[in-house]
N, C-alpha and C positions, 0 to 999 in steps of 0.2 A: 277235390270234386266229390258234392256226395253221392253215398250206393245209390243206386238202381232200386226203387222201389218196385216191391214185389208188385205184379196187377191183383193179387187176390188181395193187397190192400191198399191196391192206390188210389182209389174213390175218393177216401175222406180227403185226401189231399189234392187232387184233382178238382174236387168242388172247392175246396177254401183258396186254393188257387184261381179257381173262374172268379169267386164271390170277391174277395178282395183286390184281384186285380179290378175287376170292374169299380169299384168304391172308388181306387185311386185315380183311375183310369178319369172318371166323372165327375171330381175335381173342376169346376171352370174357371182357370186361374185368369184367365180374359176379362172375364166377367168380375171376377172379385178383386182383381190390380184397378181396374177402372175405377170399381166403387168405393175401393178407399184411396184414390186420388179425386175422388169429388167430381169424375165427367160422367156420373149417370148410368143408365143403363147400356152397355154397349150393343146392346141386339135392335139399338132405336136408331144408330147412324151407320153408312155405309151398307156394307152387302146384309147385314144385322146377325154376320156369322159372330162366335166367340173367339177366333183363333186370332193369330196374328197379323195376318193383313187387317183385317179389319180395323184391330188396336191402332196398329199405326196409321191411321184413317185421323185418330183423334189428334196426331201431332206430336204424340209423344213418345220419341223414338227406344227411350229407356223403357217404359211400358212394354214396349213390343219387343220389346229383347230379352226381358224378364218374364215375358208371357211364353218366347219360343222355350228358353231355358226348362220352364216349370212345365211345358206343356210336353217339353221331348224329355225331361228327366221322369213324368211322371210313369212314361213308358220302359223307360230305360230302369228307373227303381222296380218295376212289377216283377218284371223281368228276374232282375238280378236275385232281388229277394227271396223268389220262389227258385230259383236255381240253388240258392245258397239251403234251403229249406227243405227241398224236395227232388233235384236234379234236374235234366234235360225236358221230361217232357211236360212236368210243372212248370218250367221256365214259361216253354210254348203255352200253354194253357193263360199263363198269367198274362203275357206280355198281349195275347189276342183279346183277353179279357179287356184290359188297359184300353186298347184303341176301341172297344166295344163302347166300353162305359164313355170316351172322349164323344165318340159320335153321338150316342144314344142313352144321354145322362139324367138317371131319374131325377135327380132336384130340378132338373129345367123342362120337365114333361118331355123327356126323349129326345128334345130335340137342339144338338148340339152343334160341334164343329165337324170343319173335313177331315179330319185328321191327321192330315200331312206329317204336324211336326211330331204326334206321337208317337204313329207309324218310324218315323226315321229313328227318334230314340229306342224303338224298340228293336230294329234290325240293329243297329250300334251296340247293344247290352245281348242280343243273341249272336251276333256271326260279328265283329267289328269291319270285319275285309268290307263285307256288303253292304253294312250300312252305310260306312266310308265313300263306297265306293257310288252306292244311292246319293249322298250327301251330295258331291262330286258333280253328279250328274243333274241334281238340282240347282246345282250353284250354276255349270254351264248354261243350262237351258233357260234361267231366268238372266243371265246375263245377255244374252243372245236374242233374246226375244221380251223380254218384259213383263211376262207373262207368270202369275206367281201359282196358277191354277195349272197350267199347262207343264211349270216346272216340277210340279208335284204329282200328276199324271203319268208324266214320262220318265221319272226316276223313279214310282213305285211300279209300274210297267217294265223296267227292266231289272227291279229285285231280282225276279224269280232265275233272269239269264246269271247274273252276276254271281246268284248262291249256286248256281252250275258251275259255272267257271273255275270261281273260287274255293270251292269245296265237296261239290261232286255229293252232297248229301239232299240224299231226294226228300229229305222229309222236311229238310230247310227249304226247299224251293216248294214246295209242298204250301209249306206255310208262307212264304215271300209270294204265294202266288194267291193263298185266301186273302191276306194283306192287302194285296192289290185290286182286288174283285171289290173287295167291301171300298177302297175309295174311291174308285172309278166309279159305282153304284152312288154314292154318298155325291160324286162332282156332276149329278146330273144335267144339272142348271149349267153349269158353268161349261161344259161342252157344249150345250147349244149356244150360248153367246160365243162361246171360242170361235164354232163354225159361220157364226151370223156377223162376225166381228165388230164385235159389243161388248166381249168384256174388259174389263178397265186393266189397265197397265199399272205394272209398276212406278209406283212415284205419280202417279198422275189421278187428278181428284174423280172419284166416280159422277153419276151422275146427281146421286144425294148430296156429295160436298158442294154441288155447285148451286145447291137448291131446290133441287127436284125429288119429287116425294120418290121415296124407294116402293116399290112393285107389291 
């Protein structure tokens, strides 16, 4: 594990930890699997998010497994990197950067994914119990209900319990709980369909696959 960087110089590496987390972070690997398999721009079918549901919208279920991989390792790499670089609170810094840049990616004018799967790769590469244990709780809740918005809502909603539980470090739950603020914020749309019950299920085609121009 490395020292402890003093604060009277932990700046410079605290910023190169936001700055390149955020680079990697913003990465749209959705967007870029798609277009060199030749089906266009993905932000033109289905919800026109970049993430993974969306991908597999297009039918190709390899795409969208290779998009969850790149898109929660891209998190899980920020992470580790800067732990390995810089220690504990460079780690945090990077890995928040990360899902910053996924959301709000400057090559796409800001406007990116949910962040779901980079969030989980990044609880994974920072506490493994919690991410695990988020992971976990994703997998029940979309089995259970269908729902891949709501699955991702409720296992980043109980991050912050589980980094309690699991570890009793307030500044992990501290951060499991910025985490969770920034997707919640990010799934706005997708709560009011939840509530209005309208938004599309797992496995089943949205309203755009059926024909209908998307909103």
């Amino acid at each position: 594990m490395p020292d402890p960087i003093s604060w009277e110089f932990a700046w410079p590496y605290l910023l190169a930890a936001l700055a390149g987390g955020y680079l990697l972070g913003s990465i749209p690997f959705g967007l870029v699997l798609t277009r060199l398999a030749g089906l266009g721009d993905i932000r033109q079918i289905g919800s026109g998010n970049i993430g993974v549901t969306n991908v597999l919208r297009t039918g190709r279920k390899d795409l969208a497994a290779a998009t969850l991989v790149l898109d929660s390792g891209k998190g899980a790499a920020a992470a580790l990197i800067a732990f390995w670089w810089g220690g504990p609170d460079t780690m945090l810094v990077a890995g928040f950067a990360a899902v910053l840049g996924h959301l709000f990616p400057v090559w796409l004018g800001f406007r990116g994914g949910k962040g779901v799967a980079t969030t989980l790769g990044t609880l994974l590469a920072v506490a493994w119990p919690v991410g695990l244990a988020a992971c976990a709780t994703w997998a029940l809740v979309a089995a259970l209900f269908r729902y891949s918005s709501l699955a991702g809502l409720v296992s980043l909603a109980t991050a912050p319990a589980f980094a309690w539980f699991l570890s009793k470090d307030l500044q992990l739950v501290e951060f499991a709980g910025l985490l969770a603020v920034l997707i919640w914020l990010r799934h706005g749309e997708n709560i009011g369909r939840l509530l209005r019950g309208q938004e599309s299920r797992i496995g089943r085609k949205s309203e755009v696959e059926k024909g209908e121009p998307r909103p």
